[in-house]
C-alpha positions in Angstrom: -14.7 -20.7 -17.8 -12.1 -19.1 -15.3 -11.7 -14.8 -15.4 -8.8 -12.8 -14.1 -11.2 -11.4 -11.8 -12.0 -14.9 -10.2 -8.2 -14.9 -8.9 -9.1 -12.4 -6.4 -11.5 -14.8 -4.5 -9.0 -17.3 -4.7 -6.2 -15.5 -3.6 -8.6 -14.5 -0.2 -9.3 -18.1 0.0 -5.5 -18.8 0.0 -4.9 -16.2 2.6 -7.3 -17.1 5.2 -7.0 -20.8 4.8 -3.1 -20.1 5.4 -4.2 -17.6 9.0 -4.6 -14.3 7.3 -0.8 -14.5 5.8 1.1 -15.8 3.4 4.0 -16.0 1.1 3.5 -15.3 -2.7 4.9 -18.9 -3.5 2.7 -20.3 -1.2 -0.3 -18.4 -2.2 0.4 -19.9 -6.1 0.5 -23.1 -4.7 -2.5 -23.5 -2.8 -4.4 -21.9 -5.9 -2.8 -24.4 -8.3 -3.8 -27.9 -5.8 -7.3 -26.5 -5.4 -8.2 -24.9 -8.7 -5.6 -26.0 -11.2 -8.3 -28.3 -13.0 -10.4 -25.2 -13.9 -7.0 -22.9 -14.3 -6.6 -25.9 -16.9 -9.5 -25.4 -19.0 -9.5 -21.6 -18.8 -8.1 -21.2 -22.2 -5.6 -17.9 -22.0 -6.0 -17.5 -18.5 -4.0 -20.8 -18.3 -1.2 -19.2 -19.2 -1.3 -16.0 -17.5 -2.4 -16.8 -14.3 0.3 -16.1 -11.9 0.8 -12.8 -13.6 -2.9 -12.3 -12.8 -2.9 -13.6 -9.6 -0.6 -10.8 -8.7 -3.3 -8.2 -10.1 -5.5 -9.8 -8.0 -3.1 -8.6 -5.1 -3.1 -5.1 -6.3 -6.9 -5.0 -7.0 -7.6 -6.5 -3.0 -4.9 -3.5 -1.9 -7.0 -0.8 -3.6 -10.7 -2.5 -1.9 -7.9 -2.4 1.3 -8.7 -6.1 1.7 -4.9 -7.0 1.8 -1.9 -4.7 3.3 -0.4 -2.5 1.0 3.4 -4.1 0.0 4.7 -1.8 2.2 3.2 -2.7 5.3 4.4 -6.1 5.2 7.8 -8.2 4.7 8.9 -8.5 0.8 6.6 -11.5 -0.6 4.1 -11.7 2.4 0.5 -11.1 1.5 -1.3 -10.3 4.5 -5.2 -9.8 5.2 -6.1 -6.2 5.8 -7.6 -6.8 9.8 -11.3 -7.9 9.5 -11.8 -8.6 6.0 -15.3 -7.0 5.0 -17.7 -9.5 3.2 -16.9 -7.7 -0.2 -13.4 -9.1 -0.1 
């Protein structure tokens, strides 16, 4: 079963796959076509998951794998320059 703590992968697999930066929308909707089957059968996860997937965000700003919000426009995630293997 899905954890919270698997969004953060997913939401660096979203950003890369989308050239290091995308919009919040867009970042739900990528995780949704490729992991909305196992969002599905994640029990409560299933119905917290974009409220997670924006702790996610704020988890990968404190590891400084992702801009801080205030580095980039309103509702862009963006990849923090080289992303280290951790993130």
């Amino acid at each position: 079963m899905v954890q919270k703590e698997q969004l953060q992968w997913w939401v660096i697999e979203a950003l890369k796959a989308h050239g290091g930066r995308a919009e919040l929308l867009t970042v739900a909707k990528y995780i949704w076509e490729k992991h909305g089957e196992q969002l599905k059968a994640s029990g409560d996860l299933f119905f917290t998951w974009q409220y997670d997937m924006r702790w996610a965000a704020t988890e990968l700003r404190k590891q400084g794998c992702i801009k801080a919000a205030d580095s980039s426009p309103k509702g862009v995630w963006e990849l923090e320059g080289a992303v280290p293997l951790l993130c």
